[in-house]
N, C-alpha and C positions, 0 to 999 in steps of 0.2 A: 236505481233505475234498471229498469228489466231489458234487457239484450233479445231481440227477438229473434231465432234463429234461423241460417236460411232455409234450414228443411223446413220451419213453420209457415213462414212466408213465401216457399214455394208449394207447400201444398195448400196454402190458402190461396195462392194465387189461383194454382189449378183445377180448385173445387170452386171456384167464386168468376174467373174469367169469362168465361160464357153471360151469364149473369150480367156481370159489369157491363159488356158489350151491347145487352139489347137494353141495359140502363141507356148507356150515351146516346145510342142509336134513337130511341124514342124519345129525347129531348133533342138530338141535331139534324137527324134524319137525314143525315151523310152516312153511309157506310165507310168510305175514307176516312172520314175526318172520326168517325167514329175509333175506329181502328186505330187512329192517331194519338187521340184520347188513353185510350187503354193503354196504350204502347208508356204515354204520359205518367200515366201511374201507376206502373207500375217502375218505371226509372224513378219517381218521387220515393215512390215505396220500400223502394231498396235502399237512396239515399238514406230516409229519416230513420230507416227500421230502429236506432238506438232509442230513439224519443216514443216508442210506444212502452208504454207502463206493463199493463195489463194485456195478458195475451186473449182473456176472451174477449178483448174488444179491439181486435184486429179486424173483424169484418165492418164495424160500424167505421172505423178509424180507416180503410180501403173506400168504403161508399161517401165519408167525408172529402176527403182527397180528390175522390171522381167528382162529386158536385162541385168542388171547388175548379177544377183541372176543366171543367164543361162555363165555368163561369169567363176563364181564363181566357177559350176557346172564343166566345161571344164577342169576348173586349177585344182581342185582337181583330172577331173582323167587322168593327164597328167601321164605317165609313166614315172620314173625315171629307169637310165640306169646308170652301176656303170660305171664309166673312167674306161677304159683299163688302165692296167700300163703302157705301152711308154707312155700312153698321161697324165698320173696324174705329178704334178708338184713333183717336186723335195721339202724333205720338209728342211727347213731352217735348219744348224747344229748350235744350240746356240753361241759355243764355238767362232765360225768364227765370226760369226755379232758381240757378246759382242767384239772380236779382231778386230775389224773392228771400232765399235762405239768408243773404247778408241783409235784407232789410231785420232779420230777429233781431241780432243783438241789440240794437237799438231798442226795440221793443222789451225783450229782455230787463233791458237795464233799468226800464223802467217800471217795471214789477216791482212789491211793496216787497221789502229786506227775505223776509221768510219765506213768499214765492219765488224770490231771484235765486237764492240759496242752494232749493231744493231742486228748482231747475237747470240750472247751472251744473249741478252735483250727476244728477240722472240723464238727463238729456246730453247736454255741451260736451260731459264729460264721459257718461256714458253707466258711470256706477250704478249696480241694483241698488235697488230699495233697500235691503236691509243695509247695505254700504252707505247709503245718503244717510241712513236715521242714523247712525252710527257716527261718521261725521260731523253731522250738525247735533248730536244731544239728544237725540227724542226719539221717540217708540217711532214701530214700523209703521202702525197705523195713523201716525201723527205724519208721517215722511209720506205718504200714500196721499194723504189728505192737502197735504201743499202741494206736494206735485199737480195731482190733479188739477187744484184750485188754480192754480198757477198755469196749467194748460189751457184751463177756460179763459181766463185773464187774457192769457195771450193770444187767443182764437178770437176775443172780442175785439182784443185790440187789431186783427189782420183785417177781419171782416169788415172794420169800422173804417181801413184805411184802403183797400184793395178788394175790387172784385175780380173774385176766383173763376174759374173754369174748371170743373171736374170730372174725369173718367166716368165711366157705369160703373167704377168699383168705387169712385170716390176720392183717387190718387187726383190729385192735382195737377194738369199740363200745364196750365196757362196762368196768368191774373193782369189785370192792368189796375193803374192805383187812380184813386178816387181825387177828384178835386177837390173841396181842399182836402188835404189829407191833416188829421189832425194828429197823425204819427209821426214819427221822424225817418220816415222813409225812402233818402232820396229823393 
């Protein structure tokens, strides 16, 4: 890796400065914040100076830096805006999810030998895939293939006994259980 030196890097800085400046300037159209900018990266510039390879692309490898350093600039002064309450999510009530997560094993258990296995192994217990196939005897894609199966299994069986309440991402807050419930859930 090529060391870039600071007499390069300052007289690229001092032949390219100017330049850089009416760069920033004409996408922030702050003179301060402009100057901020520069000031930016050229303290980037001097940090990274070991990671530049190729000294002819010190000047391309400067105007990356600045675009990025002007990206930086934006995201910091995005305004944050608090959610409204209808839009803020519902927050999760412990007591339900913990009565929800011990309704599984039940449900679990009664998953056909191969699905219970592979669930038990990955999920309950937490082992990757290739640890599950490993354990129980069988390829990763055969360990993949029960798992999954066995998450549907057990999705069929939640749905069939409880209806869910779900976030805008899909996280579960809530559920109450179905009359009758044909699961063993409490």
């Amino acid at each position: 890796m090529l060391h870039v030196g600071m007499q390069l890097l300052n007289d690229a800085w001092l032949g390219h400065r100017t330049a850089l400046h009416r760069f920033v300037l004409g996408r922030v159209g702050n003179p301060d914040a402009a100057e901020d900018i520069v000031h930016d990266v050229l303290l980037r510039a001097w940090a990274r100076q070991a990671k530049l390879r190729d000294e002819a692309k010190l000047v391309p490898w400067l105007y990356q830096m600045t675009r990025n350093a002007i990206v930086d600039h934006y995201r910091r002064q995005r305004p944050t805006e608090e959610v409204p309450e209808e839009l803020a999510a519902p927050e999760a009530e412990p007591d339900a999810i913990a009565e929800l997560a011990a309704c599984l094993t039940p449900f679990v258990a009664q998953l056909p030998e191969g699905y219970r296995s592979a669930i038990e192994l990955s999920e309950l217990e937490g082992l990757k895939l290739h640890e599950t196939a490993d354990r129980l005897g069988i390829s990763l894609s055969g360990a993949k293939s029960r798992v999954q199966r066995g998450r549907a299994k057990l999705q069929e069986m939640i749905v069939a006994c409880c209806a869910l309440e779900r976030d805008h991402r899909g996280a579960i807050v809530d559920f109450t259980k179905k009359k009758p419930c044909t699961g063993n859930c409490g």
